[in-house]
Structure formats: structure tokens, C-alpha cells
DSSP file (Angstrom, degrees, kcal/mol; ACC not computed):
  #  RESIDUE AA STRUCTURE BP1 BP2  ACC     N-H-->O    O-->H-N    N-H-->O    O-->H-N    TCO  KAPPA ALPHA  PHI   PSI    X-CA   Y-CA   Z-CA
    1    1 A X              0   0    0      0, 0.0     2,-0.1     0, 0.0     3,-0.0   0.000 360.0 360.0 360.0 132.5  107.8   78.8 -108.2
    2    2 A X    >>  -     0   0    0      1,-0.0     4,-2.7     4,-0.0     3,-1.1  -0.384 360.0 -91.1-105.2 174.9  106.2   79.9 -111.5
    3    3 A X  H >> S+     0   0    0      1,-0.3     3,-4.2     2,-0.2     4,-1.5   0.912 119.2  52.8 -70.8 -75.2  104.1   77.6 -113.5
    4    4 A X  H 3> S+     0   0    0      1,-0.3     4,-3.7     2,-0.2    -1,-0.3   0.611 102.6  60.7 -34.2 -23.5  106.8   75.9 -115.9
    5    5 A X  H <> S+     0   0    0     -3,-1.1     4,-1.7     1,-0.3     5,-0.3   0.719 112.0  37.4 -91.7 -32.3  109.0   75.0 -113.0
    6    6 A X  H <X S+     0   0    0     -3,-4.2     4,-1.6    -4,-2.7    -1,-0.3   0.861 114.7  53.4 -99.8  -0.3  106.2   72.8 -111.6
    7    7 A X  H  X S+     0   0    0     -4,-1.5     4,-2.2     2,-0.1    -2,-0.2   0.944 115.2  42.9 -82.2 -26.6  105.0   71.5 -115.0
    8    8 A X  H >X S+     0   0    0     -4,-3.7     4,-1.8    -5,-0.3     3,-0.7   0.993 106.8  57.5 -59.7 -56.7  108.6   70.6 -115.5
    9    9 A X  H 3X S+     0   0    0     -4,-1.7     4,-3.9     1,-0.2     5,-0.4   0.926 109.5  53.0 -36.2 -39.9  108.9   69.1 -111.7
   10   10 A X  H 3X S+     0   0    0     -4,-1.6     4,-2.4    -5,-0.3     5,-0.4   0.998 111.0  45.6 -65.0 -46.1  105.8   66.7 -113.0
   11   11 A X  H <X S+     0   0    0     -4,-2.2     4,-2.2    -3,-0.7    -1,-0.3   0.928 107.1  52.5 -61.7 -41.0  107.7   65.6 -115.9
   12   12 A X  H  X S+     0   0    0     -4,-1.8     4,-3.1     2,-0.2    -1,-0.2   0.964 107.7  51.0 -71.5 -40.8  110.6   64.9 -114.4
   13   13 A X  H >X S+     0   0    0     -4,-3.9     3,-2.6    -5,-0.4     4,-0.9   0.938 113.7  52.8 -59.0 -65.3  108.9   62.5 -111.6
   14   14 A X  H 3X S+     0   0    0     -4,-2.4     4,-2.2     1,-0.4     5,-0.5   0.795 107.2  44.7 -52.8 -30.3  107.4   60.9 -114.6
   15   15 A X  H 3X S+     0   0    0     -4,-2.2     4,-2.8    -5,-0.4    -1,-0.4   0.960 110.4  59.2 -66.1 -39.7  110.5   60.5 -116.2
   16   16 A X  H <X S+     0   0    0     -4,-3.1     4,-1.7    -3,-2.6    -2,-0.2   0.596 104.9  46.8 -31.8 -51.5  111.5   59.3 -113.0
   17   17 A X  H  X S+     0   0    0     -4,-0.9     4,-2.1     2,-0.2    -1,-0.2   0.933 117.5  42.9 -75.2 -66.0  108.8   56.5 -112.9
   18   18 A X  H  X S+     0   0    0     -4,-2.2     4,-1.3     2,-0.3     5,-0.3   0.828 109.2  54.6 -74.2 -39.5  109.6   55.4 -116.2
   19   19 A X  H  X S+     0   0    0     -4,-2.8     4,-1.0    -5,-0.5     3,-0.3   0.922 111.3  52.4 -67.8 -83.0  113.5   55.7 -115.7
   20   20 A X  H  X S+     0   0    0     -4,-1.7     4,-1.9     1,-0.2    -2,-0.3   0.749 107.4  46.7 -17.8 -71.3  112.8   53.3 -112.7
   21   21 A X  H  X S+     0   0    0     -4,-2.1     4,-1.1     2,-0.2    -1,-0.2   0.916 110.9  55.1 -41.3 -60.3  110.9   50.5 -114.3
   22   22 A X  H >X S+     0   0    0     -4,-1.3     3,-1.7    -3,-0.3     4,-0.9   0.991 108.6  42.1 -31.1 -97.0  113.0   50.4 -116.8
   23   23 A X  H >X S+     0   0    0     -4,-1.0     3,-3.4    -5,-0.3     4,-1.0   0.833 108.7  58.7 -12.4 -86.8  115.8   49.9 -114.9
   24   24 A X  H 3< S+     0   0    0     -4,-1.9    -1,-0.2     1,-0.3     7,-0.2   0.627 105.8  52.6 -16.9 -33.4  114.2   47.4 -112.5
   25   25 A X  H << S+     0   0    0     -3,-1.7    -1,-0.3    -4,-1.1    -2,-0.2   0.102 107.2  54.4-118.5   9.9  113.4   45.1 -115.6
   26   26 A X  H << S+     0   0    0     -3,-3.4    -1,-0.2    -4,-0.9    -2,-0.2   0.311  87.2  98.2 -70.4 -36.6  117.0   45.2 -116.7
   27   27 A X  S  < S-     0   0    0     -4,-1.0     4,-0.1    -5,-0.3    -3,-0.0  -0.075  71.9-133.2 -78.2 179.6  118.3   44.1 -113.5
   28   28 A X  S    S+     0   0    0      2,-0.1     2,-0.2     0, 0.0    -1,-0.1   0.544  76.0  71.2-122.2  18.2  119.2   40.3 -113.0
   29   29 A X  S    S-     0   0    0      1,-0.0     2,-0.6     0, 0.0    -3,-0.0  -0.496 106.3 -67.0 -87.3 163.1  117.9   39.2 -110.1
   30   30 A X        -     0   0    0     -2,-0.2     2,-0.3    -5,-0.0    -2,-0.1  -0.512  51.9-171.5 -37.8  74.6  114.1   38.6 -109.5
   31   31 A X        -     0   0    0     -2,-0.6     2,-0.2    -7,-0.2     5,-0.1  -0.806  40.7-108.0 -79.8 122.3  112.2   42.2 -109.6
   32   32 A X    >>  -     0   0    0     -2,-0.3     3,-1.2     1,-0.2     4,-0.7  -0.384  29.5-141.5 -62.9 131.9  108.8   41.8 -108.5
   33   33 A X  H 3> S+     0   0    0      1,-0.3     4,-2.5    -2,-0.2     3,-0.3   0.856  97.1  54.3 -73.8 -26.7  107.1   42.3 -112.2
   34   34 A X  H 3> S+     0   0    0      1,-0.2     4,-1.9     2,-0.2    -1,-0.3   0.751  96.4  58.4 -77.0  -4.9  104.1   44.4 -110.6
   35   35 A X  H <> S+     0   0    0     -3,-1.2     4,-1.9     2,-0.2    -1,-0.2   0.825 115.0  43.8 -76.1 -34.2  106.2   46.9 -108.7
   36   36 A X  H  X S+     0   0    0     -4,-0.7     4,-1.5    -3,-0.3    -2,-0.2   0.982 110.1  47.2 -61.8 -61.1  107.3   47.6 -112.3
   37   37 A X  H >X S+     0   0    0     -4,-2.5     4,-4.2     1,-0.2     3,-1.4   0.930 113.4  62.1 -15.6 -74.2  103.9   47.4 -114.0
   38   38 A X  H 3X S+     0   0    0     -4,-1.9     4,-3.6     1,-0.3    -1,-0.2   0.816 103.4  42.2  -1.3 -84.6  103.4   49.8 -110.8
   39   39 A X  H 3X S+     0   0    0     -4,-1.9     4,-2.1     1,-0.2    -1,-0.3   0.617 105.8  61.2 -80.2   3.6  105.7   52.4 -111.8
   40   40 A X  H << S+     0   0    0     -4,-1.5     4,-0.5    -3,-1.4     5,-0.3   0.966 105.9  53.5 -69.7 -56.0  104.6   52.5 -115.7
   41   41 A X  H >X S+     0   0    0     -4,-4.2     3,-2.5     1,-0.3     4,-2.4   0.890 107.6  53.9 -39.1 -59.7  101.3   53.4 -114.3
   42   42 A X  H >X S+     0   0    0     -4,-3.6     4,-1.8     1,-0.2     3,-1.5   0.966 106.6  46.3 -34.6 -66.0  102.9   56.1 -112.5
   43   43 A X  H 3X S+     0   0    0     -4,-2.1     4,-0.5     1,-0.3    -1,-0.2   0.480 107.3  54.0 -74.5  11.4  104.4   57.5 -114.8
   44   44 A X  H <> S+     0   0    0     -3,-2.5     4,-0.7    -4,-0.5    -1,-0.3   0.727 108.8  52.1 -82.5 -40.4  101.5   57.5 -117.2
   45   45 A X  H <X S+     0   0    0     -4,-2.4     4,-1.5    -3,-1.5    -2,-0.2   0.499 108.4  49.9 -91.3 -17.9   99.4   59.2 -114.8
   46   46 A X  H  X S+     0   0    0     -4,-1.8     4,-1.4    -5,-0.3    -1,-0.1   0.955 106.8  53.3 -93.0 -44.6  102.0   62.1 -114.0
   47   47 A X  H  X S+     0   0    0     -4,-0.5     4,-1.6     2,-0.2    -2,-0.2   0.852 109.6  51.3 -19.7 -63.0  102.6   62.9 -117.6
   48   48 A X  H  X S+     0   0    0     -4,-0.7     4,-2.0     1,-0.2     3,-0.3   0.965 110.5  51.7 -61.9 -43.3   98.7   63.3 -118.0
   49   49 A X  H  X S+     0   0    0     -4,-1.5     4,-2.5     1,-0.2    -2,-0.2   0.829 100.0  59.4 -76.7 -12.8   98.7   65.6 -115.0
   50   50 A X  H  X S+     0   0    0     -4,-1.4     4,-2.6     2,-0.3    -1,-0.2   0.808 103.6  50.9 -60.5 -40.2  101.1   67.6 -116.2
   51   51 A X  H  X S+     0   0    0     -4,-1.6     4,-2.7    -3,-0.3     6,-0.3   0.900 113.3  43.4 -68.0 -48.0   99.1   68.5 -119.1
   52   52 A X  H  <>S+     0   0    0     -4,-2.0     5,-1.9     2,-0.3    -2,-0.3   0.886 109.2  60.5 -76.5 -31.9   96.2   69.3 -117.2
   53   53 A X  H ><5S+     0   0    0     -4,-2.5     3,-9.9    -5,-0.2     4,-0.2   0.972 105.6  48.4 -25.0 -92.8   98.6   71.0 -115.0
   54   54 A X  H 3<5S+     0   0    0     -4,-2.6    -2,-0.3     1,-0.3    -3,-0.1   0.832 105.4  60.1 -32.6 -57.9   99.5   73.2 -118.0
   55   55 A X  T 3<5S-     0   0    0     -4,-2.7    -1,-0.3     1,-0.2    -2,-0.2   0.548 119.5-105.1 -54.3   0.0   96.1   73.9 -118.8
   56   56 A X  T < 5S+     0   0    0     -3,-9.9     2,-0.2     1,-0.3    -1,-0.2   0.617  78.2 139.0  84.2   1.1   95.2   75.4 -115.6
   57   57 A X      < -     0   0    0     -5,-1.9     2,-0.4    -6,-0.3    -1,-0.3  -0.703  58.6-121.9 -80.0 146.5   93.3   72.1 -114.6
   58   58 A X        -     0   0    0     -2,-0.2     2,-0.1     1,-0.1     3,-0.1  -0.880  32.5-119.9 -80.6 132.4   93.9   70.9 -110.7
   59   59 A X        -     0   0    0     -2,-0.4     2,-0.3     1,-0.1    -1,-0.1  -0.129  40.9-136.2  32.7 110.0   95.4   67.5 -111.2
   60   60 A X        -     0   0    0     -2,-0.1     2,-1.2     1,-0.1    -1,-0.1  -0.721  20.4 -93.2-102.6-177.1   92.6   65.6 -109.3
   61   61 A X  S    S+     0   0    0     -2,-0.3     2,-0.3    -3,-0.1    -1,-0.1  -0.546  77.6  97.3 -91.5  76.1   93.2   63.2 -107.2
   62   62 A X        -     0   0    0     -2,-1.2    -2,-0.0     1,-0.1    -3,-0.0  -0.853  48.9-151.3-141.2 153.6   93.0   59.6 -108.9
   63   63 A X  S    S+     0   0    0     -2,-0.3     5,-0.2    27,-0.1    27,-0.1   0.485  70.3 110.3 -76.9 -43.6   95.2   56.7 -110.5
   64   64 A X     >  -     0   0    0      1,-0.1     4,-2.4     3,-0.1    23,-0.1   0.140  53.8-169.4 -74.2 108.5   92.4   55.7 -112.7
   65   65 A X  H  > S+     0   0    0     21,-0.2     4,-0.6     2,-0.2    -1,-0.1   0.760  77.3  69.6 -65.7 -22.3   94.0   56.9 -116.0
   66   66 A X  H  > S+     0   0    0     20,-0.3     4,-2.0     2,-0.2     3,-0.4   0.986 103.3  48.5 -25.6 -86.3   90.7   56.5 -118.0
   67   67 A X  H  > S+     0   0    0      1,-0.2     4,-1.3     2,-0.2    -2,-0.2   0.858 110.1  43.3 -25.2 -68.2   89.6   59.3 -116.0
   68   68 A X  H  X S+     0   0    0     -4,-2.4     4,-1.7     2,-0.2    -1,-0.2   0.714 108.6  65.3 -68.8 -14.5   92.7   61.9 -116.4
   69   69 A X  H >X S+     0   0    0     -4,-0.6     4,-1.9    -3,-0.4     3,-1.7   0.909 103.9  52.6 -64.4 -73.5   92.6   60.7 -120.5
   70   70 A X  H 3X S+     0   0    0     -4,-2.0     4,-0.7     1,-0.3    -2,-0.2   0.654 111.5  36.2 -17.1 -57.4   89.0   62.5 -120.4
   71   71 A X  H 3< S+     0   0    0     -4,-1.3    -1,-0.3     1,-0.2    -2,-0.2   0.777 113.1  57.7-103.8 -23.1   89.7   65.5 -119.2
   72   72 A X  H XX S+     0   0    0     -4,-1.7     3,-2.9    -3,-1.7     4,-1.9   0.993 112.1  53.0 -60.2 -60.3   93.4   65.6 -121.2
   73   73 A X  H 3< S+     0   0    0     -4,-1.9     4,-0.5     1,-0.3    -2,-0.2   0.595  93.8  68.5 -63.3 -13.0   90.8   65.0 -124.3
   74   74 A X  T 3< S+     0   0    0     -4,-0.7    -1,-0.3    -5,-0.4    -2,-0.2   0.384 110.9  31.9 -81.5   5.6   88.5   67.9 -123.4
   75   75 A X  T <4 S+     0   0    0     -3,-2.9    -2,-0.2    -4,-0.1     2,-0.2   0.620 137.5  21.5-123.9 -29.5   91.1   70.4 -124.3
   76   76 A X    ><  -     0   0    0     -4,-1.9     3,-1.2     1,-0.2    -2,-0.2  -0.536  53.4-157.9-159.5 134.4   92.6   68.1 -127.0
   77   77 A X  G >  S+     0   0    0     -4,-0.5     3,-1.3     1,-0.3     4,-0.4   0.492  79.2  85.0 -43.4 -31.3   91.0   65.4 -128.8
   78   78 A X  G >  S+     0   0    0      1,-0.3     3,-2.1     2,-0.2    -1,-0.3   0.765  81.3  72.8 -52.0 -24.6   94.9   63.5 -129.9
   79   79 A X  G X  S+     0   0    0     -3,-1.2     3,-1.8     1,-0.3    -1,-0.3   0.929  70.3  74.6 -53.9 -51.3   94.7   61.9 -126.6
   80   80 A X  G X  S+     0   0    0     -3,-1.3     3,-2.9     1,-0.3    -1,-0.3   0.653  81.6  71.8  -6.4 -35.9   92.2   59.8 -127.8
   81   81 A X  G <  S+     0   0    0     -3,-2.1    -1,-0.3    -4,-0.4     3,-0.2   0.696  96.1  54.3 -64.1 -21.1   95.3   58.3 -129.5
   82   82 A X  G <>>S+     0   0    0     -3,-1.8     4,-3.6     1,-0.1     5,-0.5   0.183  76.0 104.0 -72.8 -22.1   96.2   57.0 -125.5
   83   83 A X  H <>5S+     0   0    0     -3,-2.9     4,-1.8     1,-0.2    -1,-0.1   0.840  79.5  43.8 -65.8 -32.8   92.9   55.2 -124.9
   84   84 A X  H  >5S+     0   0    0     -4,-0.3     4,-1.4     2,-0.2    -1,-0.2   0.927 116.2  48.5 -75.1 -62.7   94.2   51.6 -125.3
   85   85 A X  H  >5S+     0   0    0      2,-0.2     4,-2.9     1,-0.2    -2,-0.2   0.931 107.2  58.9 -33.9 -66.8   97.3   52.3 -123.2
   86   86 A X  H  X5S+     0   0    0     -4,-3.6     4,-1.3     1,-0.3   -20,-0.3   0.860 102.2  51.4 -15.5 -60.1   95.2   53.9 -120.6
   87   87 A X  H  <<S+     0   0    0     -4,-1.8    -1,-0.3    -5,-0.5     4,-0.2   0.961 112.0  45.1 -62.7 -50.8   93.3   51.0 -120.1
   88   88 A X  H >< S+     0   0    0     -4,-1.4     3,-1.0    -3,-0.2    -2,-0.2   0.791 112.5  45.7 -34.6 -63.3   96.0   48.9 -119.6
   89   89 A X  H >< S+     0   0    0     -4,-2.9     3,-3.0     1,-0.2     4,-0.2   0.980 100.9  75.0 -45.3 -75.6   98.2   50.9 -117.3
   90   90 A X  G >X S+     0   0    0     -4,-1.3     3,-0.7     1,-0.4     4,-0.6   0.358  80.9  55.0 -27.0 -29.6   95.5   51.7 -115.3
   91   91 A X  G <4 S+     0   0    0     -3,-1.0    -1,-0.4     1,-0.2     4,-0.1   0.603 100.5  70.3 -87.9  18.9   94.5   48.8 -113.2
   92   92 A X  G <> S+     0   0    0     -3,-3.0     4,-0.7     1,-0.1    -1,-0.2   0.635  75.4  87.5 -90.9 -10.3   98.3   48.9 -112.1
   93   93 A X  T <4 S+     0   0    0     -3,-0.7    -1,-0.1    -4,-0.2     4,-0.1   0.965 110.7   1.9 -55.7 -42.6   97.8   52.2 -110.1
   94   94 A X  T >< S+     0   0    0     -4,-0.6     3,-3.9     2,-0.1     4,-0.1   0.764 111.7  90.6 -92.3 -87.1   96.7   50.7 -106.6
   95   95 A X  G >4 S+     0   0    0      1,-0.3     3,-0.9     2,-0.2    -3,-0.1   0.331  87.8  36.7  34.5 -79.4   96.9   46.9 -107.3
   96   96 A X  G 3< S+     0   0    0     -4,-0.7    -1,-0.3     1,-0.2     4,-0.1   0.627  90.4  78.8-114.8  25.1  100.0   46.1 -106.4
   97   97 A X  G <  S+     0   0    0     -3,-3.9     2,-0.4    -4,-0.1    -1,-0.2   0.695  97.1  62.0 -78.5  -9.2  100.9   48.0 -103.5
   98   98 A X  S <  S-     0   0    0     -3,-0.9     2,-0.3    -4,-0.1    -4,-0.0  -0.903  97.5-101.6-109.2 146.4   98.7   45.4 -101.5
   99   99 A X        +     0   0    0     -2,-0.4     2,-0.3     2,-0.1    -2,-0.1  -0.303  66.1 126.0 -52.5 112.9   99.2   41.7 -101.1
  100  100 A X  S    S-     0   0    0     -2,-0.3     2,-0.5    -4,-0.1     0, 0.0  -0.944  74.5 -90.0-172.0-169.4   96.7   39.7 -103.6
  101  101 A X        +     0   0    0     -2,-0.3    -2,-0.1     1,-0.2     0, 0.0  -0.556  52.2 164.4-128.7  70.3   97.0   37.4 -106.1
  102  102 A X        -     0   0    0     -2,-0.5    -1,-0.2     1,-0.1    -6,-0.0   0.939  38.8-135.3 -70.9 -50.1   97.5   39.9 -109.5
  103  103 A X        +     0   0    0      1,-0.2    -1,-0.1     2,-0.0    -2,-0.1   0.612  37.7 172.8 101.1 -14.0   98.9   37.1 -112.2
  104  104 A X        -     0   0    0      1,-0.1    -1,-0.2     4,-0.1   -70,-0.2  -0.337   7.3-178.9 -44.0 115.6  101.5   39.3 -113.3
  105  105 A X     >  -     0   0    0    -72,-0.1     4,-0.6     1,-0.1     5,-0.1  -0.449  43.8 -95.9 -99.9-169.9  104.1   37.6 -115.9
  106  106 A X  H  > S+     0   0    0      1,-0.2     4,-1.9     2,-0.2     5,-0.2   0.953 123.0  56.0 -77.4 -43.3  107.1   38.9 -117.7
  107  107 A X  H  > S+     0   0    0      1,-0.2     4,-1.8     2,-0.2     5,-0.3   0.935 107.0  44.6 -76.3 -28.6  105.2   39.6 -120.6
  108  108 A X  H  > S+     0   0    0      2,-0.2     4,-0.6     1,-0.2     5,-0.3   0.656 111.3  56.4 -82.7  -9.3  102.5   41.9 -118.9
  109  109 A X  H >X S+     0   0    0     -4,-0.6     4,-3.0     2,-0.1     3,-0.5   0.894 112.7  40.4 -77.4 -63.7  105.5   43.6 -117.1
  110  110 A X  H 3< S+     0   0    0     -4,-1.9    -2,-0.2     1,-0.2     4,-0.1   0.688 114.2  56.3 -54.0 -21.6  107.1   44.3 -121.0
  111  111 A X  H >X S+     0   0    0     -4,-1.8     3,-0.7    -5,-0.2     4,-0.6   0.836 109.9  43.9 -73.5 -44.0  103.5   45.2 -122.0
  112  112 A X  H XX S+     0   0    0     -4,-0.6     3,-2.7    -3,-0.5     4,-2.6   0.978 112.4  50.0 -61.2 -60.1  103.3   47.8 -119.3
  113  113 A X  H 3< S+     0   0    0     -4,-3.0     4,-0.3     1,-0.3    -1,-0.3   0.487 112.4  43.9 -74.3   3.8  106.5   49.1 -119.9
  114  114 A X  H <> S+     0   0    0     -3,-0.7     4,-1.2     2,-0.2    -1,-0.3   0.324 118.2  50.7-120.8 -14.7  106.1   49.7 -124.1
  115  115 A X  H << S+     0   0    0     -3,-2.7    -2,-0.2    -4,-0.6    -3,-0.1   0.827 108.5  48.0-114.0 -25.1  102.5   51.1 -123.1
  116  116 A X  T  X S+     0   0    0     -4,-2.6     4,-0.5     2,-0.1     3,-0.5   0.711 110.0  54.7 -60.0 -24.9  104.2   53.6 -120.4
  117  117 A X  H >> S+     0   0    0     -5,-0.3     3,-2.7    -4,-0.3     4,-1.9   0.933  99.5  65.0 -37.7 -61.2  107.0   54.7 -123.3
  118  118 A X  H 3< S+     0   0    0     -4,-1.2     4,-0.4     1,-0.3    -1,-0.2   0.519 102.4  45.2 -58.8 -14.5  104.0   55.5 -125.4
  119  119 A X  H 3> S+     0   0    0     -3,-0.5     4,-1.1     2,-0.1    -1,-0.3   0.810 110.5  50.7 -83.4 -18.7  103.1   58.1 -123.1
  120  120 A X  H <X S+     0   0    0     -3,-2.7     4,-1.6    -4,-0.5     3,-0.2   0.950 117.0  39.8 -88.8 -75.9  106.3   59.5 -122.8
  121  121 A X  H  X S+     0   0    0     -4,-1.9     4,-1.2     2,-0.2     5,-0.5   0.651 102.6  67.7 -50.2 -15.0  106.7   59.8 -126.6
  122  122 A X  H >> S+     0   0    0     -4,-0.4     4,-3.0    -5,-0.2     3,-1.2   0.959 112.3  42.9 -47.2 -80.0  102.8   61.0 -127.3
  123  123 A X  H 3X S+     0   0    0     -4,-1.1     4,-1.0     1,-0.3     5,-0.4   0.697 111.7  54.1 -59.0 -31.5  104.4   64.1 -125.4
  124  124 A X  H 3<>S+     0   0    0     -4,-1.6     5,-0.6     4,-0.2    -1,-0.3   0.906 117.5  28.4 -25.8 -67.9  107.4   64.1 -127.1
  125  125 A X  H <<5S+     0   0    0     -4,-1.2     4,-0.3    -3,-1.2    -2,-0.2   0.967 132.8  32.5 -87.2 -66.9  106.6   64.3 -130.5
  126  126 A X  H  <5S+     0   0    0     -4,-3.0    -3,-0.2    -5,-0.5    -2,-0.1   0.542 122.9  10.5 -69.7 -14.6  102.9   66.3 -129.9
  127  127 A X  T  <5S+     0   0    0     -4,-1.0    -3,-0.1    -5,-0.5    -4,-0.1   0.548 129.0   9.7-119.7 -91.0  102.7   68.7 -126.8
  128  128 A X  T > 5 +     0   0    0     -5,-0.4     3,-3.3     1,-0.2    -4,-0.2  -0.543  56.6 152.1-133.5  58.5  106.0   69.4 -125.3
  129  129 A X  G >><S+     0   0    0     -5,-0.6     3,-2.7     1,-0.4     4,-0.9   0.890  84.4  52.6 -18.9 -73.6  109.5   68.2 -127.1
  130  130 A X  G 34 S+     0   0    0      1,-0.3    -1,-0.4     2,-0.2    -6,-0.1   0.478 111.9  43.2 -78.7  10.3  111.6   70.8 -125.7
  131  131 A X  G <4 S+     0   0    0     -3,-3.3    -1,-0.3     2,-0.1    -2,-0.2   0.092 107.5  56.1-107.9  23.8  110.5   70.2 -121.8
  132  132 A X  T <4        0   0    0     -3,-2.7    -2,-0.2    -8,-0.1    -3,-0.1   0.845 360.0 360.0-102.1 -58.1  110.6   66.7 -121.5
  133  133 A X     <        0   0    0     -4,-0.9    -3,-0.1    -9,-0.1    -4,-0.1   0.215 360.0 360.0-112.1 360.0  114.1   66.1 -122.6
């Protein structure tokens, strides 16, 4: 498998994540709002590796999106533009795969999900238009 074929495979899970949450927060029964939250994160964090994919960086092994922003901004500063999103998504990476007492409402579910978009459309518009879509 040559190197577009896995930077696409990363984009597509990320679409993947985001196409899931979405959904989920459509439906009209009860969807727990952190399993959504959840998959924004994902899909924030797969998008970022992807880039760093493309650059020839190993992907490390982390959620903490803070982290992958860095090293996306050492090859070029427009992530910066991410940082706010970042923060946000981020504590959703772990979180809510364990039983605890997160506080999650409908609005931090819709907050997740407008601040996962923004990753998808960063990459859209700036990197890579014609392999996302």
C-alpha cells in the first residue's frame, strides 16, 4: 500500500468519526451526548494524524490533541488556527469510554460537534480539498 492510500484510509476513518456523531445527534431517541463528544474527538485526532502521516511523521500514540496540534504546527504554523478547538475536543478522547460523572449536556455535545467540523473544513479549504472529499 503506497503512502496516499493510507493517508486516504486516515481520512476516511475521520470522516467516519464525524459521519457517526453526526448521525448519532440526529437520531430521536436518547444518544448518550459523550459517546458523541467521543467521536468528534476522534475524528479530530485522525485528521491531525494524517497530516503528520503525510509528512513522514509516525502518528504517535496519544488522544491529547494539544499535543498532535504541536507537532502539525512545526511543519505549518495555520494550525495555530485549531488551538481553541483542540482544547475543547481533547478532554473527550479517554473520558467517556469509562463510567464517571462527565456533565455532558446537549449543548457541549453541539459544541463538540461544530468544533470537530472545523477540523474537517481547516483541511478542506487549506491542505488537502481533493482527498478528503
Amino acid at each position: 500500500m503506497d503512502k496516499d492510500e493510507i493517508f486516504q484510509q486516515w481520512i476516511d476513518k475521520a470522516n467516519d468519526d464525524l459521519r457517526v456523531a453526526e448521525y448519532l445527534s440526529a437520531m430521536h431517541h436518547p444518544t448518550p451526548d459523550e459517546i458523541i463528544c467521543y467521536h468528534c474527538q476522534q475524528s479530530a485526532e485522525k485528521y491531525l494524524k494524517a497530516f503528520l502521516f503525510l509528512h513522514d511523521i509516525e502518528p504517535p500514540n496519544t488522544h491529547d490533541l494539544k499535543k498532535l496540534l504541536l507537532m502539525c504546527q512545526q511543519k505549518n504554523s495555520e494550525f495555530a488556527a485549531l488551538t481553541s478547538n483542540a482544547y475543547i475536543l481533547t478532554r473527550y478522547g479517554v473520558m467517556p469510554r469509562y463510567p464517571n460523572e462527565l456533565g455532558i449536556t446537549e449543548e457541549d455535545m453541539k459544541y463538540a460537534l461544530a468544533n470537530a467540523k472545523a477540523f474537517k473544513e481547516f483541511f478542506v479549504k487549506v491542505f488537502v480539498n481533493e482527498k478528503i472529499e
